[in-house]
C-alpha positions as CSV (number, residue, x, y, z in Angstrom):
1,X,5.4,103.3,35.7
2,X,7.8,106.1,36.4
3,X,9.7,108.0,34.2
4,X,12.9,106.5,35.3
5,X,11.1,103.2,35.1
6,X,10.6,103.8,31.4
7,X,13.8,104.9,30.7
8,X,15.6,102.2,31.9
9,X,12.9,99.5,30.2
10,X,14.1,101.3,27.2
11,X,18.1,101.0,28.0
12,X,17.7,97.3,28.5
13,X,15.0,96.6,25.4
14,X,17.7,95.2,22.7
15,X,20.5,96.6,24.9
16,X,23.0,98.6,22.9
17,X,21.2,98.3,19.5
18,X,21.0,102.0,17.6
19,X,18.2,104.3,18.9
20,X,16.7,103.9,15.3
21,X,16.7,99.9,15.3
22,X,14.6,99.8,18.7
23,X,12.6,101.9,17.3
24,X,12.1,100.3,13.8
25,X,11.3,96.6,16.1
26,X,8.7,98.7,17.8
27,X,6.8,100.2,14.4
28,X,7.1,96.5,13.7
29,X,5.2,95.1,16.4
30,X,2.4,97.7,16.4
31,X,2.0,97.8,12.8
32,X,1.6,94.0,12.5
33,X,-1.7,93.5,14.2
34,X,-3.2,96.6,12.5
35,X,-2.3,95.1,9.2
36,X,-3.7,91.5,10.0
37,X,-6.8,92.1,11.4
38,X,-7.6,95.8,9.9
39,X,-6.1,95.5,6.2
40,X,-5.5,91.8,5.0
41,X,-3.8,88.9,6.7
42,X,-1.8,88.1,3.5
43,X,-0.3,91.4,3.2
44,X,0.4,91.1,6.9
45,X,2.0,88.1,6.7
46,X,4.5,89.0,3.4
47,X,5.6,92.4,5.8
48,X,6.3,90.1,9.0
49,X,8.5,88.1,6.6
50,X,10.1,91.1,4.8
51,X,10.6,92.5,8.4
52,X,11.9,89.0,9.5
53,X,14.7,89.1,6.6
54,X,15.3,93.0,7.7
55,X,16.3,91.7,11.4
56,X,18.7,89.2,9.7
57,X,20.1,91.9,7.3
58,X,20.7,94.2,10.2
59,X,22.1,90.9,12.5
60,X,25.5,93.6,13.0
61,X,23.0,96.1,14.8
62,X,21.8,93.1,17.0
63,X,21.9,89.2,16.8
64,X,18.1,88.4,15.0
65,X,17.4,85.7,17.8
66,X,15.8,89.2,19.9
67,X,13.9,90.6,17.4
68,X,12.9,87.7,15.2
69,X,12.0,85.9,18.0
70,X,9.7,88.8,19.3
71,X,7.8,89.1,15.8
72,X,8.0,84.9,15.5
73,X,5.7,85.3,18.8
74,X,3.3,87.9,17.3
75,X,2.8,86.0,15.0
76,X,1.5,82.9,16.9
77,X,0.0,85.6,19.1
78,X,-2.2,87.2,16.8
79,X,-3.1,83.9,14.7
80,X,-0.7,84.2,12.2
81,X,0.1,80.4,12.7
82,X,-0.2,78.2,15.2
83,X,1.5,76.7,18.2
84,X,0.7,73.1,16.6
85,X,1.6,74.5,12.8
86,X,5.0,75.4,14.6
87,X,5.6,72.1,16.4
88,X,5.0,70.4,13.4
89,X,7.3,72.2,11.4
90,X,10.1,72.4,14.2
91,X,9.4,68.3,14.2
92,X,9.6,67.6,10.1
93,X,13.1,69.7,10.9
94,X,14.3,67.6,13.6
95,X,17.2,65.9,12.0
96,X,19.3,69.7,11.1
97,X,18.4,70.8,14.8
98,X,20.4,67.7,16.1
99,X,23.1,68.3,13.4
100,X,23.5,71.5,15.0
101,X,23.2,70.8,18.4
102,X,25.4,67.8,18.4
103,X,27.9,68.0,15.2
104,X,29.0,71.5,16.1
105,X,30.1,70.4,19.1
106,X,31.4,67.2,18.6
107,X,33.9,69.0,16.4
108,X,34.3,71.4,19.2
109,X,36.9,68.9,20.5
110,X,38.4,68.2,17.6
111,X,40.2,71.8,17.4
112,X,43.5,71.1,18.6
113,X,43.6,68.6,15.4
114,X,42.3,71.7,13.6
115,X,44.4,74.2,14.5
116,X,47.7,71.9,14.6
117,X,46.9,71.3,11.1
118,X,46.2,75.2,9.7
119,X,49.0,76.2,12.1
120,X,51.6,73.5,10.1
121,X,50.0,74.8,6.8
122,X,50.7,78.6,7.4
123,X,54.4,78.2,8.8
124,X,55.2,75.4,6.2
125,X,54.7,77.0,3.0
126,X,56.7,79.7,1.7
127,X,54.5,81.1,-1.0
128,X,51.3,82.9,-0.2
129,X,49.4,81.8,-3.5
130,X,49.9,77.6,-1.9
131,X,49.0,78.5,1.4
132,X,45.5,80.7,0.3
133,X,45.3,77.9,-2.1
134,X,45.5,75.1,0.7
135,X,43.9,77.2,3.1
136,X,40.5,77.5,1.1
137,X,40.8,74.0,-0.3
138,X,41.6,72.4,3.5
139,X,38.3,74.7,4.2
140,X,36.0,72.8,1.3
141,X,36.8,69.5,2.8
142,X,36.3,70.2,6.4
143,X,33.0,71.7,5.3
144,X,32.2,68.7,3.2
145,X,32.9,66.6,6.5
146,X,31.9,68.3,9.2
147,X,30.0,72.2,9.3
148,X,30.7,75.4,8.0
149,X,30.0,77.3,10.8
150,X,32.0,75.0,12.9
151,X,35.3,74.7,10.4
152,X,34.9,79.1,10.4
153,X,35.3,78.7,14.0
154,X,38.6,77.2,13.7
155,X,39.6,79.4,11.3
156,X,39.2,82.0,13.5
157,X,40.5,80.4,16.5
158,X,43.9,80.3,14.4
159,X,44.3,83.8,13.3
160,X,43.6,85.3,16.9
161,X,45.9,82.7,17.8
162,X,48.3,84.4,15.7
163,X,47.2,88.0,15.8
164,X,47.4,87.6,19.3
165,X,51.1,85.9,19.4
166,X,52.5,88.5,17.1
167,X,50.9,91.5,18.7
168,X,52.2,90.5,22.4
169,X,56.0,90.5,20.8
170,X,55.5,93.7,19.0
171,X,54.3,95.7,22.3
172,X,57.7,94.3,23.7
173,X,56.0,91.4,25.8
174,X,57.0,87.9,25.6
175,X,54.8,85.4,23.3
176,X,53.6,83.2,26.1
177,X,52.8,86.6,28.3
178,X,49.3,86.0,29.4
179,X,48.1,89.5,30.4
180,X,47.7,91.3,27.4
181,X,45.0,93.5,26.0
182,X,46.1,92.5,21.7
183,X,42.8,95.5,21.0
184,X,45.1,98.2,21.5
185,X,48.0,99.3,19.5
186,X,49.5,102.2,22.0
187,X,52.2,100.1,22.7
188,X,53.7,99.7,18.9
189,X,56.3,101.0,17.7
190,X,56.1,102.8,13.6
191,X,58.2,99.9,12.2
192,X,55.6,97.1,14.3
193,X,52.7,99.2,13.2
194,X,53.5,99.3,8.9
195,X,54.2,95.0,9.7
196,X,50.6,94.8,11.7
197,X,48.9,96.4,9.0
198,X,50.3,94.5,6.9
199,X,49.7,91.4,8.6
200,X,45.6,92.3,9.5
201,X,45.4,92.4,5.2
202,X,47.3,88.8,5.1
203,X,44.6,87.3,7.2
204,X,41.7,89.5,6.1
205,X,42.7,87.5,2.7
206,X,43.6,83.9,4.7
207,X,40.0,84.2,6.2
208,X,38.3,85.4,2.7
209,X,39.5,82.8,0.9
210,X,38.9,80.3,4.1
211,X,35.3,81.5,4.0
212,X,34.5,80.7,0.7
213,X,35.8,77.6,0.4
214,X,33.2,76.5,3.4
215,X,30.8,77.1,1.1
216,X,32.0,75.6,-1.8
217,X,32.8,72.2,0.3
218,X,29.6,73.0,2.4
219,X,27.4,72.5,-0.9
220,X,28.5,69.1,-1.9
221,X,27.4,67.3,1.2
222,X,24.1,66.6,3.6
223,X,26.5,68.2,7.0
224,X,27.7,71.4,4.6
225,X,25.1,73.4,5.4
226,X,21.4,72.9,7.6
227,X,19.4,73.2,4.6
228,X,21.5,70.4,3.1
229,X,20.1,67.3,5.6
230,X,16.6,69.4,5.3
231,X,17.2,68.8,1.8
232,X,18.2,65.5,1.6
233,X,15.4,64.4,4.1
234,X,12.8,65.4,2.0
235,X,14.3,63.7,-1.3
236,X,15.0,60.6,0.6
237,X,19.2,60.8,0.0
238,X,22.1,59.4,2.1
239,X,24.9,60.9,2.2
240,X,26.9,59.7,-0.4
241,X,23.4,59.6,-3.1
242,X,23.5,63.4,-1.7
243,X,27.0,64.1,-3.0
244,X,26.5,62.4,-6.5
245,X,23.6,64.1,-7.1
246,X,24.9,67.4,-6.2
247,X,28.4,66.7,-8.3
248,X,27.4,67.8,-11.4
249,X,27.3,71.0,-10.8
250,X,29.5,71.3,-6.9
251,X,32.5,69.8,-8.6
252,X,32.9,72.1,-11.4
253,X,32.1,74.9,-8.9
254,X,34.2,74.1,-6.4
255,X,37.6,73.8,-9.5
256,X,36.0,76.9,-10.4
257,X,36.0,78.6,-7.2
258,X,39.6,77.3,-6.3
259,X,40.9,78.8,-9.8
260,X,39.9,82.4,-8.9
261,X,41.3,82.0,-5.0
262,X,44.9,81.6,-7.3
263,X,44.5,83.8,-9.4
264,X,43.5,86.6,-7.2
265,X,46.5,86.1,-5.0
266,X,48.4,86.2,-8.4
267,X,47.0,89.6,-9.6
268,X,46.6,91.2,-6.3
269,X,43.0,92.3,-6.9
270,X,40.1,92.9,-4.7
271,X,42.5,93.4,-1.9
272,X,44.1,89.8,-2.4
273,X,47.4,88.7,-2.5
274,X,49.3,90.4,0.6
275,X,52.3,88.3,1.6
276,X,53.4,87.5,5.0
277,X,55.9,90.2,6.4
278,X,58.9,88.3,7.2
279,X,58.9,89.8,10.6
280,X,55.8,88.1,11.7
281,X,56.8,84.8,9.9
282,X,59.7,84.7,12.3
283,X,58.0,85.2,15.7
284,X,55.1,82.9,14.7
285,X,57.9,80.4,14.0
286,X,59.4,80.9,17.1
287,X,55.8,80.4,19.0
288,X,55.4,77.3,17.1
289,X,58.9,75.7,18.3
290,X,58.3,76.1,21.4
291,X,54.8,74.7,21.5
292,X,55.9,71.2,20.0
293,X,59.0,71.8,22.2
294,X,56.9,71.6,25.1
295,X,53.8,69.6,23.9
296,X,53.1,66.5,26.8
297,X,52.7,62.9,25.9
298,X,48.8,63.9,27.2
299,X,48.7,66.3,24.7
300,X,50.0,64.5,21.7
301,X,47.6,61.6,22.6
302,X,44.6,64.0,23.0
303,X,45.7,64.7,19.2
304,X,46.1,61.1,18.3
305,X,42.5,60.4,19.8
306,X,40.8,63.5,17.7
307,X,42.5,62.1,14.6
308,X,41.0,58.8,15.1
309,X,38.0,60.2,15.7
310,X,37.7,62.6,12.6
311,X,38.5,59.0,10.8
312,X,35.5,57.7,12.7
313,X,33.4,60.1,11.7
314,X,34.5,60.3,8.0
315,X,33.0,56.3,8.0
316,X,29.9,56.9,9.5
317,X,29.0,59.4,7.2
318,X,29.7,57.5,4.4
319,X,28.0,54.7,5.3
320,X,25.3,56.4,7.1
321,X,25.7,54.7,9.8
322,X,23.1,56.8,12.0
323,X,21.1,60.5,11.6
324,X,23.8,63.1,11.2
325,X,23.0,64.7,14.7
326,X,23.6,61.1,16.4
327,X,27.0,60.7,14.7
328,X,28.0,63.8,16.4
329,X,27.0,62.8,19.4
330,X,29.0,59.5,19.1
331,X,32.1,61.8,17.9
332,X,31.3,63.7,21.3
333,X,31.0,60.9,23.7
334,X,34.7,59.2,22.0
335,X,36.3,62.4,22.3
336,X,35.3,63.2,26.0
337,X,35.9,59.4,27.1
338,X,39.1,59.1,25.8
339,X,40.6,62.3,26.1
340,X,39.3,62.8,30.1
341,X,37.2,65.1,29.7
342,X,34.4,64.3,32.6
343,X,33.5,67.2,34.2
344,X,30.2,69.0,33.3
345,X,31.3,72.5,32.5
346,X,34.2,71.3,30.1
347,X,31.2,69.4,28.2
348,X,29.0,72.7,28.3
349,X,31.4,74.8,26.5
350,X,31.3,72.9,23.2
351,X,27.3,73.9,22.8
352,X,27.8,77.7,23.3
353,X,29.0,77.9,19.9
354,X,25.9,75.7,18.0
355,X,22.9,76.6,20.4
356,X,22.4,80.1,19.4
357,X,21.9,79.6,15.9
358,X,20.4,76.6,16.5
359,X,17.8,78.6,18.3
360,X,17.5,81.1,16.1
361,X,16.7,78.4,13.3
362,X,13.3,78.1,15.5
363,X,12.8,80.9,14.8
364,X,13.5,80.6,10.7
365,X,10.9,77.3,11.2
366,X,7.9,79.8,13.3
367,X,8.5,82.1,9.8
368,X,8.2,79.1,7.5
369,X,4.9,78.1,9.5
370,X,3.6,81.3,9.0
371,X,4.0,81.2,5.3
372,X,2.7,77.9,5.4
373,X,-0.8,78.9,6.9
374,X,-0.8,82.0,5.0
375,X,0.2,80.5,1.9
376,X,2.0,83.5,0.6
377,X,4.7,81.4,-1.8
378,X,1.9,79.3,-3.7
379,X,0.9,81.8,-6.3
380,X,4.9,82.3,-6.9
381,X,6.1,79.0,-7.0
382,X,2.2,77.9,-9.1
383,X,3.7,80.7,-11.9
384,X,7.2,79.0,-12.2
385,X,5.6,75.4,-12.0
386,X,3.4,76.6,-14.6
387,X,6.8,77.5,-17.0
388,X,8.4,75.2,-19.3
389,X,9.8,72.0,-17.4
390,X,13.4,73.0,-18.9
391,X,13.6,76.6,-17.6
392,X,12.4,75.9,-14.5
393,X,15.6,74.8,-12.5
394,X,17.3,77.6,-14.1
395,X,14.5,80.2,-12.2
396,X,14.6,78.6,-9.1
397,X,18.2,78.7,-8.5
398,X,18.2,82.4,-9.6
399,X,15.3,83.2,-7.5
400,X,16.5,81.2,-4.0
401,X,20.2,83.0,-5.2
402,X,19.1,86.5,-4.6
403,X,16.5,85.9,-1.7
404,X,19.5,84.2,0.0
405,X,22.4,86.8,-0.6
406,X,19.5,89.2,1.2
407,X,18.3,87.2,3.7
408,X,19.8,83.8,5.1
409,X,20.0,80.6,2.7
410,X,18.9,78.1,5.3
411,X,15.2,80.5,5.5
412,X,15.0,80.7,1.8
413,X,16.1,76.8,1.1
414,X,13.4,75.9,3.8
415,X,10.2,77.5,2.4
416,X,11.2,76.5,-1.2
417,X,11.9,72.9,-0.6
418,X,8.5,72.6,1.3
419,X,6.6,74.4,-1.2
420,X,8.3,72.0,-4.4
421,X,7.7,69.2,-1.5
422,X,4.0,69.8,-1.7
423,X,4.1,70.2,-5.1
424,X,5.0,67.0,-5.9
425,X,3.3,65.1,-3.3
426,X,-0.4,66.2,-4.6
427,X,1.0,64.8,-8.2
428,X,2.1,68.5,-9.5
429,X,5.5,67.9,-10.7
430,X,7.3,64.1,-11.6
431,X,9.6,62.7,-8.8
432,X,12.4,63.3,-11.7
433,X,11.5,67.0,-12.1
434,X,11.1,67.4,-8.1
435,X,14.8,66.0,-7.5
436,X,16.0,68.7,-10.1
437,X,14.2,71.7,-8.8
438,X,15.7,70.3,-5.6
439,X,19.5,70.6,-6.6
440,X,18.2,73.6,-8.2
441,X,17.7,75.3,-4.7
442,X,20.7,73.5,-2.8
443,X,22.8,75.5,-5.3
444,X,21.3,78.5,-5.4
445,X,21.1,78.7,-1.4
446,X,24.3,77.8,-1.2
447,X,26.3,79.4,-4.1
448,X,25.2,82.8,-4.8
449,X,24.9,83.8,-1.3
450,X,28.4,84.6,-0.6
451,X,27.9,87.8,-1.9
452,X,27.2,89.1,1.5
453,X,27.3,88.2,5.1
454,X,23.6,87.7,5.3
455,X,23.5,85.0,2.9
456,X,26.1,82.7,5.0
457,X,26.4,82.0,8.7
458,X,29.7,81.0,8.3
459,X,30.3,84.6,6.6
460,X,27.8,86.0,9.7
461,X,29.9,84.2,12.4
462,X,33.0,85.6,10.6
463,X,32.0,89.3,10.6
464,X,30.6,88.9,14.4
465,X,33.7,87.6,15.7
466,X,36.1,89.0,17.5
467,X,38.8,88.6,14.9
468,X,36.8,91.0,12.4
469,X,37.7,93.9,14.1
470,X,41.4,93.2,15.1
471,X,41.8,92.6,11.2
472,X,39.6,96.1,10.3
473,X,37.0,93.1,8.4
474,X,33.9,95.4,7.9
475,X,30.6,94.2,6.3
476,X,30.9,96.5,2.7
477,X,35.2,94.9,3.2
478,X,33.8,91.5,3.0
479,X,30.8,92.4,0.4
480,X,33.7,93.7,-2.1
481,X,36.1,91.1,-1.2
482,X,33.7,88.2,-1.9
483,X,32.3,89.7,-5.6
484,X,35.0,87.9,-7.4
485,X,33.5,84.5,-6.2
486,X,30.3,85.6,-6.0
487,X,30.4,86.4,-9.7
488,X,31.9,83.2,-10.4
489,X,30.2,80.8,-8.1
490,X,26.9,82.3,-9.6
491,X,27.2,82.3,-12.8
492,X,29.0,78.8,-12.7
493,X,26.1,77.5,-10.8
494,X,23.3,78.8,-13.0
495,X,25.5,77.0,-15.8
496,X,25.6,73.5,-14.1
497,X,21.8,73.7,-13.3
498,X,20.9,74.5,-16.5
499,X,23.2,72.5,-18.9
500,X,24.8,69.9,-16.7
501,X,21.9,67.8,-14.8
């Protein structure tokens, strides 16, 4: 192979990812085999997993599916696991992979209902504290409905929506003008520029606040969060046992968690409590008008039909009617039927959202195989099974807190539920202990890991979406922003798992 040849394999390996990063991936995939075969396979297998959690730590650099799916298929490659170990494993997680295939898109056409409703809760309230308040509260119930990631999605749908609006009026352009490049700011006057600025920090705090409350509604329920079903699954709990068992410690949290939204927008701290400029209030008015204005009979039945729907789907959860993934499927197939939407493409656009991740969490499962085989978290979770019964909740939630405000909580909550999972089945631990340790590790996947994007894919999506950089929303931004609520969602957390159960 040519020189040329070379050089352009090497342009298109990991496409525009940093020199550096290809580079690292590359060290990786040499150095594995070396270390399995020439030093010690369990050594190996702890360096493919602390290089798996560096891929997701880097996911800004380039989206983990590339790289973590390249060292997932080492891994099978060199023995590491095994095609069968990973079928099984992808198998015993079936029921998250159809929540996240079908849910997320099911609520896909449900976001004019979404947006019509954050839209009315923006314009409609004059004071900035009630609207962050509403905004992350509103967030904690869609999450505790529906999914994070998905509810994030809408969030960001309506702040590009009104970015977008705003920014087309103050480059002299009309609001419903529909070539218009809202990136660039050349066109602003100094007056349109101090508003926009002040605007980006309104929604950087809208989106903060927003953020957070998907994970303090995402914790409570088995459609929150992936590792909430994979949880519940293993413990045997419906939907509503899910939520009481959870409420002993979500409930405080999430009163907790909607406290210190207020009272950061009171005291201004962390960057919080920026008010609307009353420029921008008035032309996002405006825009609003003259979309009910001109809303169609079509269109207000499309939002009657996703109301029902959302309704619909409130029920079936309840009563757990069907797996999670098969209620969203029903929500999709209503939706589509009654709303006329027939044609194939339409359909295809609500999965580009959910697949991705949904193939990345194949990925997560290939990982979880391999520490399966390799058996690299028996001797840790043997040492805190060997502690006092009393502390041990309390270790567990610390320990799956960190790993998951490094790495990604639906990784960490997978390998520790299987691990207390197989404790319990060979007689280890008592059924009562196991359902502790298990609210021990929804928690402490699920609270402690807003401290960074990592920990999150709501927070990921967030960061990765094209509103982040419209709104100047950088990664060490967010990481400050959040350490308000990551201080107090911890430490509330730890409390409720130690002293509330």
């Amino acid at each position: 192979m040519g020189m040329t040849n070379l050089n352009a394999l090497w342009a298109n390996f990991l496409g525009q990812s940093p020199n550096w990063y290809k580079q690292t991936i590359v060290f990786f995939l040499l150095l594995n085999p070396f270390l399995y075969f020439l030093i010690n396979p369990t050594i190996a297998g702890w360096v493919i997993i602390i290089e798996f959690i560096f891929t997701l730590a880097m996911a800004l650099k380039c989206y983990p599916l590339q790289p973590g799916g390249l060292l997932a298929i080492e891994a099978v490659f060199i023995g590491m696991t095994s095609p069968a170990g990973v079928r099984d494993e992808v198998y015993s997680q079936f029921p998250v992979i159809l929540l996240l295939m079908f849910m997320v898109a099911g609520i896909f056409f449900m976001k004019d209902l979404l947006l019509f409703t954050f839209t009315k809760i923006l314009l409609n309230v004059q004071s900035k504290t009630t609207v962050a308040f509403l905004f992350s509260i509103t967030s904690a119930l869609l999450s505790a409905f529906l999914d994070a990631l998905t509810v994030t999605a809408v969030i960001i749908s309506v702040t590009v929506g009104f970015y977008s609006v705003y920014h087309k009026v103050a480059s002299g352009q009309h609001f419903h003008f529909t070539d218009h490049d809202h990136t660039e700011d050349n066109k602003l006057d100094e007056l349109h520029r101090e508003d926009l600025e002040q605007f980006r920090s309104f929604l950087r705090t809208l989106l903060m606040h927003a953020a957070v409350g998907t994970a303090l509604g995402g914790v409570c329920t088995t459609v929150g969060e992936p590792q909430n079903l994979l949880i519940a699954t293993k413990l045997g709990w419906d939907f509503i046992e899910f939520f009481i068992r959870m409420a002993p410690v979500t409930i405080p949290v999430l009163i907790l968690g909607s406290m210190t939204c207020i009272i950061l927008e009171k005291t201004h701290w962390f960057e919080y409590g920026t008010e609307l400029p009353e420029s921008v209030r008035k032309i996002l008015e405006e825009f609003d008008h003259a979309e009910t204005e001109n809303r169609s009979s079509a269109e207000k039945m499309h939002l009657f039909i996703q109301a029902l729907s959302a309704a619909l789907l409130v029920a079936a959860l309840a009563f757990h009617w069907a797996e999670v993934g098969l209620i969203g499927l029903m929500i999709i197939v209503v939706q589509t039927a009654f709303n006329g939407i027939t044609e194939e493409h339409q359909i295809g656009r609500a999965f580009e959202e959910a697949l991705p991740f949904t193939s990345l969490l194949v990925v997560f499962f290939v990982m979880v195989s391999v520490i399966h085989d390799q058996h690299l978290f028996q001797p840790v979770i043997s040492y805190v099974l060997s502690l006092d019964e009393s502390v041990q909740p309390g270790i567990f939630y610390i320990a799956n807190g960190i790993l998951s405000a490094i790495s990604d909580n639906v990784f960490v909550a997978t390998v520790y539920i299987n691990e207390v999972e197989a404790a319990y089945s060979n007689g280890s631990i008592s059924r009562e202990h196991f359902e502790l340790l298990a609210i021990a590790i929804n928690t402490g996947t699920n609270l402690p890991s807003v401290a960074t994007p990592n920990g999150q894919a709501a927070f990921l999506f967030l960061l990765t979406s094209s509103i982040a950089p419209l709104v100047r929303m950088s990664y060490m931004r967010m990481v400050y922003m959040a350490l308000p609520y990551t201080f107090v969602l911890g430490i509330a957390g730890f409390i409720g798992v130690n002293w509330l159960l």
